[in-house]
C-alpha positions in Angstrom: 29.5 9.7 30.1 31.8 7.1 31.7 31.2 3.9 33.8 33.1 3.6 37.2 34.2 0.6 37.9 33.4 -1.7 40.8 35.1 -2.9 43.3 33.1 -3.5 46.2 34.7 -3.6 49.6 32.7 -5.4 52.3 35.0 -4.4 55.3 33.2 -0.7 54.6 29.6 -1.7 54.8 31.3 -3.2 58.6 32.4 0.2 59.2 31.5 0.8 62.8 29.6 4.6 63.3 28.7 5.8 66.5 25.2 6.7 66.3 22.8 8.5 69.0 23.6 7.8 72.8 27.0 6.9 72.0 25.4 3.1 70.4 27.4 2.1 67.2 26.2 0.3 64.5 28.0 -1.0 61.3 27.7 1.1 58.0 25.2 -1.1 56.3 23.0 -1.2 59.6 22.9 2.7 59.9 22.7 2.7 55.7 19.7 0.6 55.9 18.4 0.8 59.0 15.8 3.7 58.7 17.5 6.9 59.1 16.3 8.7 55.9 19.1 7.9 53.7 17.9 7.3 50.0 21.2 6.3 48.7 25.1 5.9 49.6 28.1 5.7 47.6 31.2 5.4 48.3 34.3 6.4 45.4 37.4 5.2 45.9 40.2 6.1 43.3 37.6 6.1 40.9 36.2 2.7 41.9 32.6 2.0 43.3 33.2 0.4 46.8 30.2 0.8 48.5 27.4 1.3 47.8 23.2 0.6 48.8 20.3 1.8 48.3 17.3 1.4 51.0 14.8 3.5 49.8 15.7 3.7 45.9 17.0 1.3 43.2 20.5 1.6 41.6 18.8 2.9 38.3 17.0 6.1 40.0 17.2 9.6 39.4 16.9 11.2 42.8 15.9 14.9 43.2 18.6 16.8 45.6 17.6 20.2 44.9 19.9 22.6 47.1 22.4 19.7 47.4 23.2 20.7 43.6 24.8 23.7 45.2 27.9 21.9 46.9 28.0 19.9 43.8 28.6 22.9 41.2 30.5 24.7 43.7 33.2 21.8 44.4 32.5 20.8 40.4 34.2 23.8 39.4 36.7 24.6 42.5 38.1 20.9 41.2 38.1 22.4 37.3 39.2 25.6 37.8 43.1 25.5 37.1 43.0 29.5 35.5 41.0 27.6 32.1 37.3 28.4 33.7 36.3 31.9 33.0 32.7 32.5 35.3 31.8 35.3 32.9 31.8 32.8 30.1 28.3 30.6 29.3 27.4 27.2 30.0 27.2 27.1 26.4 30.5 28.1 25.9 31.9 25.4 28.3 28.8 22.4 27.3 28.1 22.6 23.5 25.4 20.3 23.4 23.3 22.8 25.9 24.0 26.1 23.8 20.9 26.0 21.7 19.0 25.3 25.1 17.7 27.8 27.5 20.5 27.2 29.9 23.0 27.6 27.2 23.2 31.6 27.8 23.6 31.4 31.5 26.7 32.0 32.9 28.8 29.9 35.0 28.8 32.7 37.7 24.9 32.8 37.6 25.1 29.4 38.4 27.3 29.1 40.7 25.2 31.6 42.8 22.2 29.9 41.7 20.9 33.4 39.9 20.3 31.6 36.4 16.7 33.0 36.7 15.5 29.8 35.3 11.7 29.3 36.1 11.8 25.9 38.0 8.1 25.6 37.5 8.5 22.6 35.4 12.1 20.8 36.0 9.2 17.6 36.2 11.5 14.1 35.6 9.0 12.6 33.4 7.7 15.4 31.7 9.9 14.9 28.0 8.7 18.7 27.4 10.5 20.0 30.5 13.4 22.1 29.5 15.1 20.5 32.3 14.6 17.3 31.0 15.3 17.9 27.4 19.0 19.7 28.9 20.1 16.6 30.6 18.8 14.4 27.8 21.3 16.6 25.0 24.3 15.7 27.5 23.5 12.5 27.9 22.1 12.4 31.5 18.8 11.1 31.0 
């Protein structure tokens, strides 16, 4: 895993965003100013230029469940340049998971969220977890 480095860029968080009723309000007043958001980050050429966090701090996991679907999806459009076979295993592609019961699912499963994993117990502080113990062999966790 790498670090990203940063370069924080104030003139974002002054962003002006229009908001309901045609108001607008400047990034880090709409970032912070109640409207659900957990988190925001904003890349830029591999730097970190903005980024807050109103309802979490910088060192938490956060859940996002069906977001994770967008993420593989684009993951692997970005990858895929004729050397990502979807028949092949996440094992196959992420050695340190092939001994783990993700490591026989394919790529395709995944990406149509079919892995047939139980999510029962994908608990983050739970060390038994098979969820857990995944992320912790590549380094996630």
């Amino acid at each position: 895993m790498s670090e990203l480095t940063v370069a924080l860029n104030p003139r974002i968080g002054a962003y002006r965003v229009k908001v309901e009723k045609g108001r607008e309000e400047s990034l880090d007043e709409y970032v912070g100013g109640g409207h659900g958001i957990d988190g925001f980050i904003v890349l830029h050429h591999g730097r970190i230029v903005y980024e807050a966090y109103p309802r979490l701090r910088m060192q938490d996991k956060h859940l996002v469940m069906s977001m994770t679907k967008a993420f593989i999806g684009t993951a692997v459009g970005i990858l895929d340049r004729g050397e990502i076979d979807i028949q092949r295993t996440i094992g196959a592609y992420v050695p340190a998971l092939k001994d783990t019961p993700w490591g026989q699912v394919t790529i395709r499963d995944v990406l149509e969220m079919a892995s047939g994993m139980e999510g029962a117990n994908e608990s983050y502080t739970d060390p038994t977890a098979h969820m857990i113990t995944c992320l912790h062999r590549v380094g996630l966790r």
